[in-house]
C-alpha positions in Angstrom: 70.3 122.1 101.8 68.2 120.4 98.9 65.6 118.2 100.1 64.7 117.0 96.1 66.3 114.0 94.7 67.7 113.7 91.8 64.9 113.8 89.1 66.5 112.9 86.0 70.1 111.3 84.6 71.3 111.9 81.2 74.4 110.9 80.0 75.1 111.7 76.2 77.9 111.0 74.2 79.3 113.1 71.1 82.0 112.6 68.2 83.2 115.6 68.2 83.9 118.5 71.1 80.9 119.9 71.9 81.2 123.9 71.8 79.8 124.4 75.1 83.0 122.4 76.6 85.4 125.1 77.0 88.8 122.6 77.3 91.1 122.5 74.5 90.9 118.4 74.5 92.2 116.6 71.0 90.0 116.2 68.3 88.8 112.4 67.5 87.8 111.9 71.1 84.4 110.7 72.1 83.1 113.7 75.0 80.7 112.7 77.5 78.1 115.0 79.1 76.3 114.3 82.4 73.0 116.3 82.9 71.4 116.1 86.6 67.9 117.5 87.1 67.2 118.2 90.6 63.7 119.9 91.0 64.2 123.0 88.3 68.2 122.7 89.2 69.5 121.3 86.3 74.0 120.7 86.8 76.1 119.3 83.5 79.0 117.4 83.9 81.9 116.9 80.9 84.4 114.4 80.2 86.5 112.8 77.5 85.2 109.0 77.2 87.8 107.8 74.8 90.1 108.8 72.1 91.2 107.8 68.7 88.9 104.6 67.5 88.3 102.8 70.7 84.4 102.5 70.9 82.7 103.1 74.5 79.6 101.2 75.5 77.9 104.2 76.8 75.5 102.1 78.8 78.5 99.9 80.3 80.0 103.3 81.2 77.7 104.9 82.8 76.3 101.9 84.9 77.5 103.6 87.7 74.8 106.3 87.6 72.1 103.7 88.9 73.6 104.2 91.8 72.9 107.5 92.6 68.7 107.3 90.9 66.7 109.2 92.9 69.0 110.1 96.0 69.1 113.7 97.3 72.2 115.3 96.7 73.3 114.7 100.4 73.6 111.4 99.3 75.3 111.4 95.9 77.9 113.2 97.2 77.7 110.5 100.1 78.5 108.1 97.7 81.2 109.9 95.7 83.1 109.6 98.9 83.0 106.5 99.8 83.1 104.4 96.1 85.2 107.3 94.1 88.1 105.3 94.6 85.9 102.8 92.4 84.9 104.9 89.4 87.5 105.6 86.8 88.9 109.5 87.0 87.2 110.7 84.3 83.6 109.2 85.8 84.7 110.3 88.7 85.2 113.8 87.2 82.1 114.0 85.3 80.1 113.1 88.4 81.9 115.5 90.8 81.6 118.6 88.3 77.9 118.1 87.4 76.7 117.3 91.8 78.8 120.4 92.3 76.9 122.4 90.1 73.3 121.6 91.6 75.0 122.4 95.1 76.5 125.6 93.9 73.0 126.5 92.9 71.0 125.2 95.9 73.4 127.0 98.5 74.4 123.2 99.3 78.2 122.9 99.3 78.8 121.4 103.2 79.9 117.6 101.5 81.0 118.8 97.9 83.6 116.7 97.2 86.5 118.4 94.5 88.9 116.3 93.1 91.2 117.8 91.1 77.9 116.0 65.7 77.0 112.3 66.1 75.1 111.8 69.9 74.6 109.1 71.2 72.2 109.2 74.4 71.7 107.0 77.2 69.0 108.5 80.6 68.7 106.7 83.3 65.8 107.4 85.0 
């Protein structure tokens, strides 16, 4: 179980795939990465934010992550459950993947939840 909150909330934004997403997504997407740091855990998350020319307001996208600054991981997940329906699928996916990688590393997997080069840079806490 990890008694630690969160520590840190990165969300970043690039023009082009990164190389360390292994997906085949289209090209002229905008691909967001989620970086938790939970003590010396540290958990990505990836998604596609948009595609073609539509811009995304990265700090209007990932307002959601305020709600989660500073919680254990216990209570991320807590909140995945009961406002996923809330989030759009691929916040909910990029929130999902990156809290199920700091529980895969702390042992802590009793409320994972699975549902199934320009930068632009945006850290919450």
């Amino acid at each position: 179980m990890v008694n630690g909150r969160l520590a840190r909330i990165e969300l970043f934004a690039f023009s082009s795939r990164p190389t360390f997403m292994h997906h085949s997504e289209p090209y002229g997407c905008w691909y967001g990465v989620l970086k938790l740091t939970c003590g010396h855990q540290i958990s990505y998350g990836g998604c596609v934010l948009c595609a073609g020319d539509h811009a995304v307001d990265l700090i209007k996208w990932g307002a959601f992550l305020k709600n989660i600054c500073h919680c254990t991981v216990e209570e991320a997940a807590q909140y995945v459950q009961m406002h996923g329906q809330e989030l759009a699928p691929n916040q909910l996916g990029l929130l999902e993947a990156a809290l199920e990688g700091i529980g895969e590393q702390s042992g802590y997997l009793q409320t994972k939840v699975l549902m199934k080069e320009s930068v632009a840079y945006y850290s919450v806490i």
